[in-house]
C-alpha positions as CSV (number, residue, x, y, z in Angstrom):
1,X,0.0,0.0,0.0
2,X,1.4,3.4,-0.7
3,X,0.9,5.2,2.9
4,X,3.5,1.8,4.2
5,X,6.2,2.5,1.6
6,X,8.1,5.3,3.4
7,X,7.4,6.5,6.7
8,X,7.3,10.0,5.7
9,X,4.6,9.3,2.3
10,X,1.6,8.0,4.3
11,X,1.5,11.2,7.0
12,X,2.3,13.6,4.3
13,X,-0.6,12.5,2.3
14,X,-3.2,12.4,5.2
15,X,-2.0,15.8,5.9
16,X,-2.8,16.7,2.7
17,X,-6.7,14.9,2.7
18,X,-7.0,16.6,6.3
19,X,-5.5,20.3,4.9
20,X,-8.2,19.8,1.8
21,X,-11.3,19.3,4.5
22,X,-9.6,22.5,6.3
23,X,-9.8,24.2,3.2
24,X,-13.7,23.5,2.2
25,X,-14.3,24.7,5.9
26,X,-12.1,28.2,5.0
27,X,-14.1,28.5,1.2
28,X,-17.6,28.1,3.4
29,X,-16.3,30.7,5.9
30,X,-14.9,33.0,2.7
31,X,-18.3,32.7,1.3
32,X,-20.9,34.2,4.2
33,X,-17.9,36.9,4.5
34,X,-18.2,37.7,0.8
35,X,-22.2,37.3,1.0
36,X,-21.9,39.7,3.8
37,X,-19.8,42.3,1.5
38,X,-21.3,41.9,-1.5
39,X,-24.8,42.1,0.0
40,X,-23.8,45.8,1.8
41,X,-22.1,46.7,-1.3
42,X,-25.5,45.9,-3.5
43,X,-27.6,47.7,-1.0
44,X,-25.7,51.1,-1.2
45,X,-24.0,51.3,-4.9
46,X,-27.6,49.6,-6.8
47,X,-30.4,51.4,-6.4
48,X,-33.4,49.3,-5.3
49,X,-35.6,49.9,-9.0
50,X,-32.5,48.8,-10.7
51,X,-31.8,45.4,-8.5
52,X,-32.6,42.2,-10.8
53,X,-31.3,38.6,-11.0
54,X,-28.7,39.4,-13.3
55,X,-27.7,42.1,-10.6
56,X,-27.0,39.6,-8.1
57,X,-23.9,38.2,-9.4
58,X,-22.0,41.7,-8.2
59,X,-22.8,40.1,-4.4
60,X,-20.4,37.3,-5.7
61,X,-18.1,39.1,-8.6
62,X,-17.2,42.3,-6.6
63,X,-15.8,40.7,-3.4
64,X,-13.8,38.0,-5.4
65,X,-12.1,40.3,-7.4
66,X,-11.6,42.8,-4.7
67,X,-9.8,40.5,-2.5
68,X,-6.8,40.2,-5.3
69,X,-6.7,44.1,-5.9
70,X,-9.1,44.8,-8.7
71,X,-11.2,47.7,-6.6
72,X,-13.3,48.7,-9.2
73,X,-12.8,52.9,-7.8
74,X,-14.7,53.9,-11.0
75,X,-17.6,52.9,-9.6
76,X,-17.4,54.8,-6.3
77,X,-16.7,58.0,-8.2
78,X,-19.4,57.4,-10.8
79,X,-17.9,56.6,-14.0
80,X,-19.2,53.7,-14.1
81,X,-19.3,53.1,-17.7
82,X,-16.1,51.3,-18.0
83,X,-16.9,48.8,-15.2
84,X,-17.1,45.4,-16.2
85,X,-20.2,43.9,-14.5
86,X,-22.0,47.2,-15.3
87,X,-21.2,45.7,-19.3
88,X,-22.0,42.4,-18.6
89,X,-25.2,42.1,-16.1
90,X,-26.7,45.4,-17.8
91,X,-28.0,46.4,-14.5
92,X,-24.7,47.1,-12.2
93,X,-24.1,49.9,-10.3
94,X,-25.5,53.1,-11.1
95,X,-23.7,56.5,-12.3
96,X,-25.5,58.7,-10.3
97,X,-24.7,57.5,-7.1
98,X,-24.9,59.6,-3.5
99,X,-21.9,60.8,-1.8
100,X,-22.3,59.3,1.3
101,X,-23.0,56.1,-0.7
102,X,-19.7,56.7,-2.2
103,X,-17.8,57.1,1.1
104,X,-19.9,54.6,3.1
105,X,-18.6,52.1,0.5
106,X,-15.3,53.1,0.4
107,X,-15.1,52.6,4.1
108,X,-16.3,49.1,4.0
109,X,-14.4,48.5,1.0
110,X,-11.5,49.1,3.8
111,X,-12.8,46.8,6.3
112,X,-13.9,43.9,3.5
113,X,-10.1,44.1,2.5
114,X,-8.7,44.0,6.2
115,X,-10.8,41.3,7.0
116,X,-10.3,38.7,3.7
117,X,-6.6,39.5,3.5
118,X,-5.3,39.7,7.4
119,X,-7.6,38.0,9.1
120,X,-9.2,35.4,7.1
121,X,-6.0,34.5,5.5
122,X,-3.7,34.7,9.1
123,X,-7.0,31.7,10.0
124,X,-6.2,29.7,6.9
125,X,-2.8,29.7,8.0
126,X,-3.7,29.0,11.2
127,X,-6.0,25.9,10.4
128,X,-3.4,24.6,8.2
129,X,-0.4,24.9,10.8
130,X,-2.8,23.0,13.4
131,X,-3.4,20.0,10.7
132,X,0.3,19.7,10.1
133,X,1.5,19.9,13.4
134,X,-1.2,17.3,14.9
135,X,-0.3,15.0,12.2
136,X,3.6,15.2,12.3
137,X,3.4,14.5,16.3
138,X,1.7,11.3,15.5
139,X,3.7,10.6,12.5
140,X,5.2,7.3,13.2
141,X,1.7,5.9,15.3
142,X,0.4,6.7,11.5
143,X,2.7,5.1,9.8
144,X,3.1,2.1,11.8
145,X,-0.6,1.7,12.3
């Protein structure tokens, strides 16, 4: 069997089956927190006559692509007109937006970054580390066993 053939092979790939389950328990978490974003972010940039089904993928689209450093700042000034879910769902978020909506977003534009790149990356981390370091202390009752 291929976890006997080396002492080190059969812990290293349990970590990785145990790391994997880590991870769908970090996309679930990643989800709500985007769901959560994306939800505020609909409710002040889309203005309630303009909310559809098609408009519902910016809940998803905006927070994914904001997390890796595409911010989409046209929108919160209103120009809008270059933004690509505003091309592609036809019913994104709207030029003529309020300036508190502007700033209110921006702010939780800050917090939505600070929370999916320090904190919910320093947990992924985190769960990972735990699943490696429980696994290499029982590495040889694993193997042998």
């Amino acid at each position: 069997m291929l976890l006997e053939y080396k002492p080190m092979l059969g812990p290293i790939l349990l970590m990785l089956r145990e790391m994997m389950k880590d991870l769908g328990v970090f996309i679930l978490l990643l989800l709500i927190f985007m769901m959560g974003w994306g939800v505020a972010y609909t409710a002040l940039l889309i203005p309630p006559d303009r909310i559809s089904w098609q408009s519902m993928a910016v809940v998803f689209v905006y927070p994914y692509f904001q997390m890796f450093g595409d911010f989409y700042l046209d929108v919160y000034e209103g120009e809008n007109d270059s933004s690509y879910i505003d091309k592609e769902y036809e019913a994104g978020p709207n030029a003529d937006i309020g300036k508190w909506q502007s700033i209110a977003a921006v702010a939780l534009l800050c917090v939505w970054l600070m929370a999916s790149t320090v904190l919910l990356v320093n947990l992924l981390i985190a769960m990972f580390s735990d699943t490696y370091r429980c696994i290499k202390d029982n590495q040889l009752i694993i193997w042998k066993y």
